[in-house]
C-alpha positions as a Markdown table, in Angstrom:
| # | Residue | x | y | z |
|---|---|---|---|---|
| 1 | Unk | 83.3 | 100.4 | 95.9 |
| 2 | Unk | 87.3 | 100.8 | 95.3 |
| 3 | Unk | 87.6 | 96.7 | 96.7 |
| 4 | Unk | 84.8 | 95.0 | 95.0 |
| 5 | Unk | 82.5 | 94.8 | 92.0 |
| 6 | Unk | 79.7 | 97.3 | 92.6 |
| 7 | Unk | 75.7 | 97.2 | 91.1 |
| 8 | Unk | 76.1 | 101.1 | 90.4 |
| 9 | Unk | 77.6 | 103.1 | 87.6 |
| 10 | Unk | 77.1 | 106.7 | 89.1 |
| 11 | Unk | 78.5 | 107.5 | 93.2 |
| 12 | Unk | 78.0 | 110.8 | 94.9 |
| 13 | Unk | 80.2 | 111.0 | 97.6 |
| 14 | Unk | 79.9 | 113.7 | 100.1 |
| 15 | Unk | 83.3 | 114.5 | 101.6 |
| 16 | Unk | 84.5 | 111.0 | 101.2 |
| 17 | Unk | 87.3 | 109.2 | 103.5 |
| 18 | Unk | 89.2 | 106.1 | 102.7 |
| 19 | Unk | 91.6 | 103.7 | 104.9 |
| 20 | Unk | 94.1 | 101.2 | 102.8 |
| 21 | Unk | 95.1 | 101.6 | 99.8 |
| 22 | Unk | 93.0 | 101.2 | 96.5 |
| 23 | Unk | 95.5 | 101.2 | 94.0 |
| 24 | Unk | 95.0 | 98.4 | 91.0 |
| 25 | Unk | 91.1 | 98.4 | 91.4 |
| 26 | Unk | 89.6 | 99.1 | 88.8 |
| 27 | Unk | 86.2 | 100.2 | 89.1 |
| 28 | Unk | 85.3 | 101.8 | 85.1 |
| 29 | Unk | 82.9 | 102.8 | 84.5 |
| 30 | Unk | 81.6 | 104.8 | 87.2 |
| 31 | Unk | 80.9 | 108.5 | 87.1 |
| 32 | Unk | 82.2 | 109.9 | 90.3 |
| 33 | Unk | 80.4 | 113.0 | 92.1 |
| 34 | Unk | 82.6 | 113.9 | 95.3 |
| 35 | Unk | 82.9 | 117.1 | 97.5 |
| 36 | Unk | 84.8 | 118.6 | 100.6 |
| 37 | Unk | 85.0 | 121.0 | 102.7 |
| 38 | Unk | 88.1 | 124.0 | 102.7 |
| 39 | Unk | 87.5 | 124.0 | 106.5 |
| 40 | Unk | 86.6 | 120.3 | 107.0 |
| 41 | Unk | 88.9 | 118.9 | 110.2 |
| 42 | Unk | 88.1 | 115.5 | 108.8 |
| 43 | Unk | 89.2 | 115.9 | 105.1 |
| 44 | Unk | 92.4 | 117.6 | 104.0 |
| 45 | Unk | 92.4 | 118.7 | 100.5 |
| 46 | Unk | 95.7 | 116.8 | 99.8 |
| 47 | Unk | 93.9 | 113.4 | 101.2 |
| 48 | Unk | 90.7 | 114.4 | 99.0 |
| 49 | Unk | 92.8 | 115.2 | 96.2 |
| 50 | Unk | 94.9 | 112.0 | 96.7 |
| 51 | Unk | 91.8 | 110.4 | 96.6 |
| 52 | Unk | 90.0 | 111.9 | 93.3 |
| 53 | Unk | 93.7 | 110.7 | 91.4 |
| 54 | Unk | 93.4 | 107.5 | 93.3 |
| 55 | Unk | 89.9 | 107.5 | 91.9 |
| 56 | Unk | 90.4 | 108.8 | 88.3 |
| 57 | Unk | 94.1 | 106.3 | 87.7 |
| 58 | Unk | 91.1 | 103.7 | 88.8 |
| 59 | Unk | 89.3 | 104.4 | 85.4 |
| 60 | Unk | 86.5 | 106.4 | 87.3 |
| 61 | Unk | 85.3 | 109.8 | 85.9 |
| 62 | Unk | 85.2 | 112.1 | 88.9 |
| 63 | Unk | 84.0 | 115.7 | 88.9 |
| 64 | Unk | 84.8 | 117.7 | 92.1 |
| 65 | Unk | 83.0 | 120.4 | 94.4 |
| 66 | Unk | 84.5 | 122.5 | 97.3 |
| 67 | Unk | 82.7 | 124.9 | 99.7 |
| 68 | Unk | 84.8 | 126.9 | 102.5 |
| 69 | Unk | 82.9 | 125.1 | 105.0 |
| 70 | Unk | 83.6 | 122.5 | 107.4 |
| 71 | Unk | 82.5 | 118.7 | 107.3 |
| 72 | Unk | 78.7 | 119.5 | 107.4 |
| 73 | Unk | 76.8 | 118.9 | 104.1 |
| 74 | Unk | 75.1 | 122.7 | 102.9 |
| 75 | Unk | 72.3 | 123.2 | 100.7 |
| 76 | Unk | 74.7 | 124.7 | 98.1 |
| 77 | Unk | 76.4 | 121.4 | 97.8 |
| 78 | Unk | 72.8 | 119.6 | 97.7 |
| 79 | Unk | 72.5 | 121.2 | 94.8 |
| 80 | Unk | 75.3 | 121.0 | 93.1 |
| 81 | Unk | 75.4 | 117.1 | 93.4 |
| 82 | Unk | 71.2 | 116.9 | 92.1 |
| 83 | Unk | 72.5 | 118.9 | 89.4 |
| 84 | Unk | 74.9 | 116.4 | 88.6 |
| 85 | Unk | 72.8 | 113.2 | 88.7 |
| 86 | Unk | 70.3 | 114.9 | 86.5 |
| 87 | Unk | 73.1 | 115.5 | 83.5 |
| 88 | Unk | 74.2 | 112.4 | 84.2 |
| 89 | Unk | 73.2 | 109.7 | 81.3 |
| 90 | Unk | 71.3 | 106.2 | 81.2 |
């Protein structure tokens, strides 16, 4: 997504994790869904945060969603990311 040209315009990412660097891609315009975990042992909020700016300087649009749960997806989260494809346009 961040290294290449991709076929999609909308991404949900579910407590995402990157290696390398993905500064200077530019990857507009694609709406961004991504959430973490507070308690996640994978995912720090400063790497998932790091991320999302990576992501946004990109030209993405990103909207966020935390949960004080660990790495594990939750129904709550489910939710919250079908929510956001449905206001999602075109």
């Amino acid at each position: 997504m961040v290294t290449q040209p991709v076929p999609f315009r909308r991404a949900l990412l579910f407590h995402p994790t990157i290696s390398g660097a993905i500064a200077g891609a530019e990857i507009e315009p694609l709406a961004v869904w991504a959430s973490y975990g507070r308690q996640d042992p994978h995912l720090s909020e400063t790497g998932f945060q790091a991320l999302m700016t990576a992501l946004r300087l990109s030209g993405a649009t990103v909207t966020t969603y935390a949960h004080d749960f660990g790495h594990g997806i939750n129904a709550a989260e489910l939710q919250a990311a079908q929510s956001w494809l449905r206001q999602q346009k075109g």
